[in-house]
C-alpha positions as CSV (number, residue, x, y, z in Angstrom):
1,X,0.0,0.0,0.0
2,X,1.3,3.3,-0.9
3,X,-0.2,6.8,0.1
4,X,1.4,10.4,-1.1
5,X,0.0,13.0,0.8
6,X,-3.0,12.5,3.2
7,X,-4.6,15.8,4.5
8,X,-7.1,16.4,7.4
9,X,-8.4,18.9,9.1
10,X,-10.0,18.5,12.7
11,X,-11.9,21.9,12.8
12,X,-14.1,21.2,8.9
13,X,-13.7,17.3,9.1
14,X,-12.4,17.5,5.6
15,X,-10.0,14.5,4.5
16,X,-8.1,14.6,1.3
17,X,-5.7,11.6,0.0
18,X,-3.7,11.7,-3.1
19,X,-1.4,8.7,-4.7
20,X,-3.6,5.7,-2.8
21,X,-2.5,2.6,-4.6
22,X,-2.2,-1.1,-3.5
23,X,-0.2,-3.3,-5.4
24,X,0.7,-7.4,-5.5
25,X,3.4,-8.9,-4.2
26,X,5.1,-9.0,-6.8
27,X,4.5,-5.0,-8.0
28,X,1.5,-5.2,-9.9
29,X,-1.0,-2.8,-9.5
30,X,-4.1,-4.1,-7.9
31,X,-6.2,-0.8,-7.3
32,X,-5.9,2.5,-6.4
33,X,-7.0,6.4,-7.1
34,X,-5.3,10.2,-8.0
35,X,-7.6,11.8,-5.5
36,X,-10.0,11.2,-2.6
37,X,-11.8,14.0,-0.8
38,X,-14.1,13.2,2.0
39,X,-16.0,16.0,3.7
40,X,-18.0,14.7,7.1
41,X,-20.6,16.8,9.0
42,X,-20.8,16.6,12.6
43,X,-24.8,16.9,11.6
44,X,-24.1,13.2,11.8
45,X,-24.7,13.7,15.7
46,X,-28.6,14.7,15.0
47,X,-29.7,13.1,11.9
48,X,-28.3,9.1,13.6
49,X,-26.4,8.8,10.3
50,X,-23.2,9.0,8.6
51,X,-23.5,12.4,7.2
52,X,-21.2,13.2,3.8
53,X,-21.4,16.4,2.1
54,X,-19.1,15.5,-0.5
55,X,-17.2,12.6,-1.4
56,X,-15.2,12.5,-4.6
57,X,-13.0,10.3,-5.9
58,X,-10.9,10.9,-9.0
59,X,-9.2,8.4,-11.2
60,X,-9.7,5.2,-9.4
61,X,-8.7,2.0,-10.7
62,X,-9.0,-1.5,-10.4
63,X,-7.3,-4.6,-12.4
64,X,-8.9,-7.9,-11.8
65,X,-8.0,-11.2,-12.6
66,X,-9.6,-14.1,-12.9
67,X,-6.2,-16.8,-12.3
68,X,-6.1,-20.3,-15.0
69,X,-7.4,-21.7,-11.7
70,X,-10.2,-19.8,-11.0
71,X,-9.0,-17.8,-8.0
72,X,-9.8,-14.4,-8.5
73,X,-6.3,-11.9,-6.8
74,X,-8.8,-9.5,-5.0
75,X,-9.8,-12.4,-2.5
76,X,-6.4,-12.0,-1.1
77,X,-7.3,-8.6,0.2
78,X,-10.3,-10.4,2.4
79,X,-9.3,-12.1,6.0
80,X,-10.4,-15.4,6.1
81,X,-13.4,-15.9,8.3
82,X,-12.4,-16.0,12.4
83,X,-13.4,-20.0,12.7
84,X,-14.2,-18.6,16.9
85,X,-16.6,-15.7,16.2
86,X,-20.1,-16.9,16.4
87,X,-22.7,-14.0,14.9
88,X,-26.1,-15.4,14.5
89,X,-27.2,-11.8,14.4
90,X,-28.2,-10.5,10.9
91,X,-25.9,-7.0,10.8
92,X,-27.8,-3.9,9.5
93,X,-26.2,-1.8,6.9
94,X,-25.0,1.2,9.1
95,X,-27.2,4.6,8.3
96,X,-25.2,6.3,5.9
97,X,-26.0,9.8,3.8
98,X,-24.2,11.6,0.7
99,X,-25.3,15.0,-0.2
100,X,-22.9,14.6,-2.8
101,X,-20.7,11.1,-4.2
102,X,-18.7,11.8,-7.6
103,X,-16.4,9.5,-9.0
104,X,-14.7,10.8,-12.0
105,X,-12.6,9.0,-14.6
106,X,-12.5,5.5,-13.3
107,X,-11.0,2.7,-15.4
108,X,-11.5,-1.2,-14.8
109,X,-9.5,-3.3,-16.2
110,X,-10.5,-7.5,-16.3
111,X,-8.4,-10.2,-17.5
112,X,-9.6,-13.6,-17.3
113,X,-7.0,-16.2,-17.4
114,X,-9.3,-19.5,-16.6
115,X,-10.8,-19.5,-20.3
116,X,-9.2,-21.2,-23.2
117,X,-8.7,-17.9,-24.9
118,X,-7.5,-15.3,-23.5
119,X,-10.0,-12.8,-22.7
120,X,-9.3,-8.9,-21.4
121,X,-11.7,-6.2,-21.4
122,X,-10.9,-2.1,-20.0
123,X,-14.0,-0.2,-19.1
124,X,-12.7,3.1,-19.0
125,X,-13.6,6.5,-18.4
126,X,-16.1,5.1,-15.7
127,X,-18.2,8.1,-13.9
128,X,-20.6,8.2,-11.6
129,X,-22.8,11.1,-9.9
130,X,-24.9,10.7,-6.8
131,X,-26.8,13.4,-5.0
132,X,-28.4,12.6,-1.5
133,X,-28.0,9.5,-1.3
134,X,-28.9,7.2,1.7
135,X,-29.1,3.9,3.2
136,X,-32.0,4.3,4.9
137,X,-34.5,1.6,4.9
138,X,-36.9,1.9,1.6
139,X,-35.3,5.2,0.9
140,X,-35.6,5.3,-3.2
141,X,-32.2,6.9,-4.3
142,X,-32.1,8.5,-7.9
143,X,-29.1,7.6,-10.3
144,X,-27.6,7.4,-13.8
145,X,-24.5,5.5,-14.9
146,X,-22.5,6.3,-17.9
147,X,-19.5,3.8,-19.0
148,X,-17.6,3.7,-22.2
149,X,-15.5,0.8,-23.3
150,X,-11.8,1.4,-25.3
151,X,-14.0,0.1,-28.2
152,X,-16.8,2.9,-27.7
153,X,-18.7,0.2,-26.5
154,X,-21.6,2.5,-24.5
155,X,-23.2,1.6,-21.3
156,X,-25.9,3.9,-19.7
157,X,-28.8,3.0,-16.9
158,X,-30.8,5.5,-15.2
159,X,-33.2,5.3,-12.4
160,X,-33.9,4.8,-8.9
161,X,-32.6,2.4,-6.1
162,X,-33.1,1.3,-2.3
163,X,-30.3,0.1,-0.4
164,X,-32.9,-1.7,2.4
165,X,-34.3,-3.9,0.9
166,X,-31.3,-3.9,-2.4
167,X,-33.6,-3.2,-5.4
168,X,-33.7,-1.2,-8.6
């Protein structure tokens, strides 16, 4: 994991990180982003949620691989379960809210290795806008998603989600 220059300030709650990148073992790039601003409101306190007035995230990336055996190299960033915990509970998505969530000029690259022939696809410049936003149960978030392959292949879905219960 590599970070150049993280920025916060304890009087706005603003946190800016630029440079974020994790890489493999072996120095191939795994994911990362140019730019991450995160602006929390200490309205948090009253509303009982999360509160965001901006989140923006510029330039992120993410290379996955499907290995010839299947394995896919993001499951090596997940800890494998704790064999001791016992949670019979069903966990609740925590109450989050976004006035405003940009991510600008994202790129995805996928390579599958498993498949006879080779197959790699980039999905790149990847952007997506969302204005209050929240994970409030039934709440019926508006959206539109734009992507754009290297081939102009075009992508674009509009319309509204809930996070509780997931639907679209």
């Amino acid at each position: 994991v590599a970070v150049e220059d993280l920025n916060f300030n304890p009087y706005s709650f603003v946190a800016e990180i630029t440079g974020f990148s994790v890489s493999e073992s072996d120095g191939a790039p795994l994911m990362g982003f140019d730019f991450l601003r995160i602006d929390y409101q200490l309205s948090s306190l009253v509303n009982g949620a999360w509160t965001f007035k901006e989140i923006t995230l510029d330039r992120p990336n993410l290379n996955i691989i499907v290995e010839a055996d299947g394995s896919l190299n993001l499951a090596k960033l997940i800890l494998p379960p704790d064999e001791t915990a016992q949670n019979d509970t069903q966990e609740q998505l925590p109450a989050l809210r976004f006035a405003s969530l940009n991510v600008q000029d994202g790129r995805i690259d996928l390579e599958d290795r498993s498949r006879s022939t080779h197959f790699a696809k980039t999905l790149a410049p990847l952007s997506l806008s969302l204005t209050d936003f929240r994970t409030a149960p039934d709440f019926q978030n508006v959206y539109q998603f734009e992507a754009t392959t290297l081939a102009d292949e075009h992508l674009t879905w509009a319309g509204q989600f809930s996070v509780q219960p997931f639907g679209s």
